[in-house]
C-alpha distance (Angstrom), angle and dihedral (degrees) to the residues before:
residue distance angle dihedral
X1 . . .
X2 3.88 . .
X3 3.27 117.9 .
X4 3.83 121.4 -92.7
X5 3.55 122.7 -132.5
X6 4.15 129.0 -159.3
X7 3.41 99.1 153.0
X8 4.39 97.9 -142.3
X9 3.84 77.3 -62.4
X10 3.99 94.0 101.2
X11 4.13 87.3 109.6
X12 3.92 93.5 43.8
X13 4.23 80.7 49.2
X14 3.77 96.4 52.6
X15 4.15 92.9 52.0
X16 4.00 90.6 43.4
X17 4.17 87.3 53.5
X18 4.30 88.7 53.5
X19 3.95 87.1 41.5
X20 3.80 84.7 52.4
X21 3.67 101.3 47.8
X22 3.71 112.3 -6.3
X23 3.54 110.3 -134.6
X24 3.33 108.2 5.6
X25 3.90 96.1 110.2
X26 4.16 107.2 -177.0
X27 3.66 94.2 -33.6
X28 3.69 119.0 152.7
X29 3.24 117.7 141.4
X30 3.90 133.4 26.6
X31 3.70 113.2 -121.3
X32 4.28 78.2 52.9
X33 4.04 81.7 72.0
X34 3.49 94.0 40.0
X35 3.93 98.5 51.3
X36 3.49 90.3 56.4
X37 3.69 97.6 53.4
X38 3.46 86.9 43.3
X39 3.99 94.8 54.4
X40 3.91 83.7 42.0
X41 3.82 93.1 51.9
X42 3.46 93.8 43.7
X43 3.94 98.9 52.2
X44 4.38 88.1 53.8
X45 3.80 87.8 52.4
X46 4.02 95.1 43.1
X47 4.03 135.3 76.1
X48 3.71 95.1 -141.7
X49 3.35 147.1 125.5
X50 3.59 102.3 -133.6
X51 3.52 112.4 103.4
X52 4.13 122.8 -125.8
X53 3.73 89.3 -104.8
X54 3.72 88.4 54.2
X55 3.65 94.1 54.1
X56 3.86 100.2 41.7
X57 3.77 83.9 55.5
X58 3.76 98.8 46.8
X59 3.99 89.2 53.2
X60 4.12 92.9 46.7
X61 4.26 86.7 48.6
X62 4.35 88.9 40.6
X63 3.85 86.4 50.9
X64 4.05 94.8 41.0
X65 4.24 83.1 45.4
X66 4.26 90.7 54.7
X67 3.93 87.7 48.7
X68 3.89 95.2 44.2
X69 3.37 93.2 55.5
X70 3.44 93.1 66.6
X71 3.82 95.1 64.7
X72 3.39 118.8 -142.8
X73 4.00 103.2 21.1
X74 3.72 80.4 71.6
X75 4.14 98.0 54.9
X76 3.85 84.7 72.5
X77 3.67 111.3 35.7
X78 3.79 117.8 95.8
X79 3.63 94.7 -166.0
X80 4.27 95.3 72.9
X81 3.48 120.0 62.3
X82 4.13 127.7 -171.3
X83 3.58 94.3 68.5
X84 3.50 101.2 154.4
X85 3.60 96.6 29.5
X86 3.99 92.1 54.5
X87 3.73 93.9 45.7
X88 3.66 103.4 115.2
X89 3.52 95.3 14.4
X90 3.89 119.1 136.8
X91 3.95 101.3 166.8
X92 4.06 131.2 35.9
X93 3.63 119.8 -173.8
X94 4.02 126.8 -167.9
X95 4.22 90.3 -113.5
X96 3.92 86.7 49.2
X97 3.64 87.5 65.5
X98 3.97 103.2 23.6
X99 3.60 87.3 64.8
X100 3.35 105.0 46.0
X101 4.13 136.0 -125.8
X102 3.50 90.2 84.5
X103 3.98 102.2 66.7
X104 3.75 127.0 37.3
X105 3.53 128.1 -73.2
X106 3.24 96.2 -133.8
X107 3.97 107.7 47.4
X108 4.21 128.4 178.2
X109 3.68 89.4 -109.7
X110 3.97 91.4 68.2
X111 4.26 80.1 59.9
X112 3.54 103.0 57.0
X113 3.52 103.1 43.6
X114 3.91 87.2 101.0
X115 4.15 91.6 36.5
X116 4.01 85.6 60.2
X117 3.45 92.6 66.9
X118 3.13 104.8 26.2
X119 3.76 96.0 56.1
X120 4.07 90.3 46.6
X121 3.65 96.0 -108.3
X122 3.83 97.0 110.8
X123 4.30 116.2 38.2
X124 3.73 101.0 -124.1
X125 3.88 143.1 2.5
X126 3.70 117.9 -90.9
X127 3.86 134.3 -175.9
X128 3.93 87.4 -130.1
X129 3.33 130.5 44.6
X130 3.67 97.8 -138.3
X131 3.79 90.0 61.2
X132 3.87 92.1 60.9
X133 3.92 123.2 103.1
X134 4.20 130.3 -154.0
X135 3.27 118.4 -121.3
X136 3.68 118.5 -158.2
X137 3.74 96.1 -71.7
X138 3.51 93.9 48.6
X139 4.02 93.3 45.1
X140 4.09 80.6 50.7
X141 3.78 93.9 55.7
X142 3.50 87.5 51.6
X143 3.27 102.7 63.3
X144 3.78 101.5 33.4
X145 3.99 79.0 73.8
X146 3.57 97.1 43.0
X147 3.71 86.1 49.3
X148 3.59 89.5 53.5
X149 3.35 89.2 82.2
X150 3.65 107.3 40.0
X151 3.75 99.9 119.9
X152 4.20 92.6 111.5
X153 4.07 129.0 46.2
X154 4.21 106.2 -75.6
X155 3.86 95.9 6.1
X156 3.33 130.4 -157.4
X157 4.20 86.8 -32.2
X158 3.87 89.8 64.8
X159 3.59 102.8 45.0
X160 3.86 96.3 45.6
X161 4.06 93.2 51.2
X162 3.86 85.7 52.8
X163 3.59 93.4 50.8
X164 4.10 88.5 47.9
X165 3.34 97.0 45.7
X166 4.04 94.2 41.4
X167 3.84 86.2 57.3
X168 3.81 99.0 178.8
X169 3.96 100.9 40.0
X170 3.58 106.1 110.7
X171 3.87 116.4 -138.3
X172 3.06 116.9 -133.5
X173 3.98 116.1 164.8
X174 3.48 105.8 27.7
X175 3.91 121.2 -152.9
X176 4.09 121.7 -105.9
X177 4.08 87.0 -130.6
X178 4.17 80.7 62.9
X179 3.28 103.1 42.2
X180 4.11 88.0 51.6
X181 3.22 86.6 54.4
X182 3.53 104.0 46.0
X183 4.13 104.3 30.2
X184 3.85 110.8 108.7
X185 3.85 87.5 -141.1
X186 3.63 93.5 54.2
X187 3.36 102.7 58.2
X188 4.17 108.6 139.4
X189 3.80 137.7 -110.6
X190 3.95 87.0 -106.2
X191 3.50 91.6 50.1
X192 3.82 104.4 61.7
X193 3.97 89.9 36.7
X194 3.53 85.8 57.8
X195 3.77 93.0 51.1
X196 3.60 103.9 40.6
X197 3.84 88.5 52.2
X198 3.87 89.7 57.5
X199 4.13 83.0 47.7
X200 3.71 86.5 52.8
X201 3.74 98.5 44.0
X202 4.14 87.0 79.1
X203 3.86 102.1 67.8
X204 3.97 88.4 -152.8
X205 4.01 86.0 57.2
X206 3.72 89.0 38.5
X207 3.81 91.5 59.7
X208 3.68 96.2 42.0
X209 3.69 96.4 57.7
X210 3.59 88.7 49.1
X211 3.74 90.2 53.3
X212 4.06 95.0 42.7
X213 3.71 88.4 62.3
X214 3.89 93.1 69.1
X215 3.73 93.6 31.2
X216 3.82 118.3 74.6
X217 3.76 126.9 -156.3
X218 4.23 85.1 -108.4
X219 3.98 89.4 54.8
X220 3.47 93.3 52.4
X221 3.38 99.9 55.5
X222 3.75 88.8 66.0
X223 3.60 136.9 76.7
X224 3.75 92.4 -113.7
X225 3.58 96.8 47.8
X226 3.84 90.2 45.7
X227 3.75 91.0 53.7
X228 3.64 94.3 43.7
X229 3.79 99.4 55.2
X230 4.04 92.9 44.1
X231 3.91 85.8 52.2
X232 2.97 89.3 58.2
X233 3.91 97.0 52.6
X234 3.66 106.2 102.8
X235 3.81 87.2 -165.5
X236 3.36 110.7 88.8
X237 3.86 97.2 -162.0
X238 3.26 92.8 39.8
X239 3.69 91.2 54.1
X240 3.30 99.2 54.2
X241 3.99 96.7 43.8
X242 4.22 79.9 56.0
X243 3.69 90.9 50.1
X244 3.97 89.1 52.6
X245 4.02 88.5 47.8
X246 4.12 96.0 57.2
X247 4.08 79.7 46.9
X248 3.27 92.3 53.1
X249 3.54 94.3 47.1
X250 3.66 92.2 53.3
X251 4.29 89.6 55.5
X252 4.18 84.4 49.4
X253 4.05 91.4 53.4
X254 3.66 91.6 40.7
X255 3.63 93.5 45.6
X256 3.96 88.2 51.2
X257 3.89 92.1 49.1
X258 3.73 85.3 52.5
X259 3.46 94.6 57.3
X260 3.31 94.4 35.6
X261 3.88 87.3 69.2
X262 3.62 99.4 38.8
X263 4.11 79.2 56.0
X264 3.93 89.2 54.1
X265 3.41 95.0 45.8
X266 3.59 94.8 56.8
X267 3.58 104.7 40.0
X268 4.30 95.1 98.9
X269 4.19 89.1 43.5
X270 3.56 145.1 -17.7
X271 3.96 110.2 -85.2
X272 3.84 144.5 -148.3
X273 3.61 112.6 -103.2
X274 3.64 84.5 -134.0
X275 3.67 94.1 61.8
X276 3.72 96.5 42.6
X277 3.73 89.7 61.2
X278 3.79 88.5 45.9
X279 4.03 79.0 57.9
X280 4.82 107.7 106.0
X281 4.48 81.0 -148.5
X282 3.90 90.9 50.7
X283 3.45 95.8 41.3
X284 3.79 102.1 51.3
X285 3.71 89.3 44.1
X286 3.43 93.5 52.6
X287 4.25 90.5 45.4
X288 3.90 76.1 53.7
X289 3.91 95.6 55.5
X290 3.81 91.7 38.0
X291 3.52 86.3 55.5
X292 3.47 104.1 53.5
X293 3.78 100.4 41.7
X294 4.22 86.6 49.6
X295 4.20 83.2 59.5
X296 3.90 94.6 42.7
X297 3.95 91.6 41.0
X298 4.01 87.2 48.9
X299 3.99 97.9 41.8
X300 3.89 110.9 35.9
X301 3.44 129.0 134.1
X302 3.42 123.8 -104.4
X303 4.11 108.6 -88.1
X304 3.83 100.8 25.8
X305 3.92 117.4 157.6
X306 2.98 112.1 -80.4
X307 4.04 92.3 -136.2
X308 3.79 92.4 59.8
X309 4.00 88.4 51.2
X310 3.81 97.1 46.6
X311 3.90 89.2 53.4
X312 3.79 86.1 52.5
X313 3.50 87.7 55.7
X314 3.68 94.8 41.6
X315 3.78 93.5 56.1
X316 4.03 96.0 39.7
X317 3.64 121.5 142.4
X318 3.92 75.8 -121.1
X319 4.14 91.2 75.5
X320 3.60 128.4 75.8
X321 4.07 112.1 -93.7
X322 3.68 95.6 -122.8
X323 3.53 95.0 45.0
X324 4.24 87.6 51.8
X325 3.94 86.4 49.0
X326 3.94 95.7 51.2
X327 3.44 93.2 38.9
X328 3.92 92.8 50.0
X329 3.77 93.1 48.1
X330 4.00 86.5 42.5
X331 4.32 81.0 64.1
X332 4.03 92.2 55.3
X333 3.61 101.7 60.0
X334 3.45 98.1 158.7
X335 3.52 95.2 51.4
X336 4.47 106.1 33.0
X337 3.57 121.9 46.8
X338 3.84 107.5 -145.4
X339 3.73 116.9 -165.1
X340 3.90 130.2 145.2
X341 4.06 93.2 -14.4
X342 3.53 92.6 -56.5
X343 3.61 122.3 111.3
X344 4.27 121.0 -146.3
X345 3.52 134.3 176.4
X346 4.00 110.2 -73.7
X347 4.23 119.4 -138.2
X348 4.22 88.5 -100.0
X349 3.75 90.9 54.7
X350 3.49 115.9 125.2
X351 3.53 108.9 151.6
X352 4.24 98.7 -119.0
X353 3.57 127.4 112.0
X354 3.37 119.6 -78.3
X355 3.90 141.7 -123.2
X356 3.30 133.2 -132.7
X357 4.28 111.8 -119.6
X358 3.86 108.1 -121.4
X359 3.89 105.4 -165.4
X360 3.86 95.7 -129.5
X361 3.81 104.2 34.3
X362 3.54 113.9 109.6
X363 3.35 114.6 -126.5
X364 3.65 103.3 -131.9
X365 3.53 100.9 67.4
X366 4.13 115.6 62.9
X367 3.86 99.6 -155.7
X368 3.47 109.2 174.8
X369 3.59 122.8 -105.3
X370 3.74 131.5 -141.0
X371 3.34 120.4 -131.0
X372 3.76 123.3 -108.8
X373 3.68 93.9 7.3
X374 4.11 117.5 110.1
X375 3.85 108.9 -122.5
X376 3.40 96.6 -117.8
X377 3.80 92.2 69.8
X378 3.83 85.5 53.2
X379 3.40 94.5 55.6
X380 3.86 101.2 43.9
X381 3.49 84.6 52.7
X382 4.16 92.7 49.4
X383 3.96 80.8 52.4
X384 3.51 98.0 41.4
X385 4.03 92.9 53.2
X386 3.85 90.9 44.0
X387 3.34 90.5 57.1
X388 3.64 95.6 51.9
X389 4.11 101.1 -115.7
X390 3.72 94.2 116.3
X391 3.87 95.9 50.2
């Protein structure tokens, strides 16, 4: 895996993806909304000690097992995770997953514990997601899924509370009624209506989908297409918090391509800081950053984290080069080395290209990521097209 980068900016990243599209959390997919309400629904109707959070991730890691099985159908689906871990795999039981090794440590459920709120399919916002509760939409989108596999007495219901509550039996051949149920590619007609009418239920989300539909991820990424979609906005705020995220998007690319150069220039030795900013490729990358977080610093919306607009400042044409280039490499810990204004290889380095963090993406799945557009976009649009509104 390449190297992630976020810069100390993760908490100014996590405000930019609400300002983007408020209350869509790390959604992406559908059947990553309805696992979770599942998990939740299934821990109110169930005398165990698992927690909700335990549950929602032991039905994401049973579905990713069913579609790993299958071999190479699972190399390029984005909704499974476990890959590697389930290769080989022939049994999964609840205690595998509940305590832990097995599964991923970073599962979809961690994702949507903003969306559930936000989308009005838990009551209120909670720091965990075992303390959240359904409300009637989210106890609906439950069991649409469980009723996706209805076709034999209990279901998919019965046969996943016996598989909780039997912690230690391993499952082995799992039944079609739970693998409708569970499958992210089978979610059901009722399903994604559900979901895109939460989506809709936020006019600002409402008018975004709309406008996604005609805007590609390629028109986006240029001026044009930037001004296009914000002009067609209607609200104002909102407009200009989305204008702020593209800008801010243009300081996290620059700021990679900046430290993608100190990271070239160091890979024979460790060097000077001096010399590196006596480097043409280090310069103009840096004139690039400086750039960028002068127009972001200059145009923001009212309200933006304070983190993102301190690095502005910190990397302003204003500030001395060598003190930008220390101070950059100084934010990359794992990767730069910093000591005595020289700048060495750090224990991450590895010498490929690097990635820009996004604070909900899970780090098992390398989708790939369009320049100049915030991730949030991306992923409303992933959710969007999986439920069937851009088709």
């Amino acid at each position: 895996m390449r190297l992630r980068l976020d810069f100390g900016l993760r908490r100014a990243i996590m405000g930019f993806n609400e300002w983007a599209v408020p209350g869509l959390g790390g959604a992406f997919f559908v059947r990553q909304l309805s696992w979770a309400c599942m998990g939740l629904r299934l821990a109110q109707e169930m005398e165990t000690s698992a927690t909700p959070a335990r549950i929602a991730e032991a039905l994401e890691a049973m579905a990713s097992w069913i579609v790993v099985r299958r071999g190479a159908q699972a190399e390029t689906e984005p909704r499974v995770q476990g890959k590697r871990k389930f290769a080989g795999r022939n049994s999964l039981s609840f205690s595998d997953v509940a305590t832990g090794g097995t599964y991923v440590t970073v599962p979809f459920r961690r994702s949507v514990t903003r969306a559930l709120p936000g989308l009005n399919l838990c009551i209120r916002e909670e720091a965990r997601f075992s303390k959240l509760e359904l409300t009637p939409a989210g106890i609906e989108l439950a069991e649409l899924a469980f009723a996706s596999g209805q076709q034999s007495e209990g279901g998919a219901r019965r046969w996943l509370k016996q598989w909780i509550q039997l912690e230690d039996k391993e499952a082995k051949n799992v039944q079609q009624v739970v693998k409708d149920a569970l499958e992210p590619a089978l979610a059901s007609d009722a399903e994604k209506r559900l979901v895109l009418e939460r989506v809709r239920a936020d006019e600002r989300r409402a008018v975004l989908a709309t406008l996604l539909c005609t805007h590609t991820d390629a028109k986006l990424a240029t001026e044009s297409g930037r001004k296009s979609l914000l002009d067609g906005v209607h609200h104002a705020e909102h407009a200009a918090r989305l204008a702020t995220c593209f800008a801010f998007e243009d300081v996290r690319a620059s700021a990679l391509q900046a430290a993608q150069s100190i990271g070239g220039a160091i890979q024979g030795s460790a060097q000077e800081v001096r010399d590196l900013a006596a480097r043409q490729d280090v310069a103009e990358a840096f004139d690039a950053l400086g750039r960028e977080c002068d127009a972001m610093r200059d145009g923001a919306a009212p309200g933006a984290p304070s983190d993102a607009v301190g690095f502005c400042q910190e990397q302003s044409h204003s500030r001395m080069l060598e003190e930008r280039i220390a101070s950059l490499a100084g934010r990359a810990p794992m990767l730069f080395s910093v000591i005595e204004g020289r700048i060495d290889q750090g224990v991450a380095y590895t010498g490929k290209p690097l990635v820009a963090d996004d604070a909900y993406e899970v780090q098992e799945t390398e989708v790939p990521q369009a320049r100049g557009v915030p991730g949030p976009l991306l992923r409303f649009r992933r959710l969007l097209a999986d439920a069937g509104a851009l088709s």
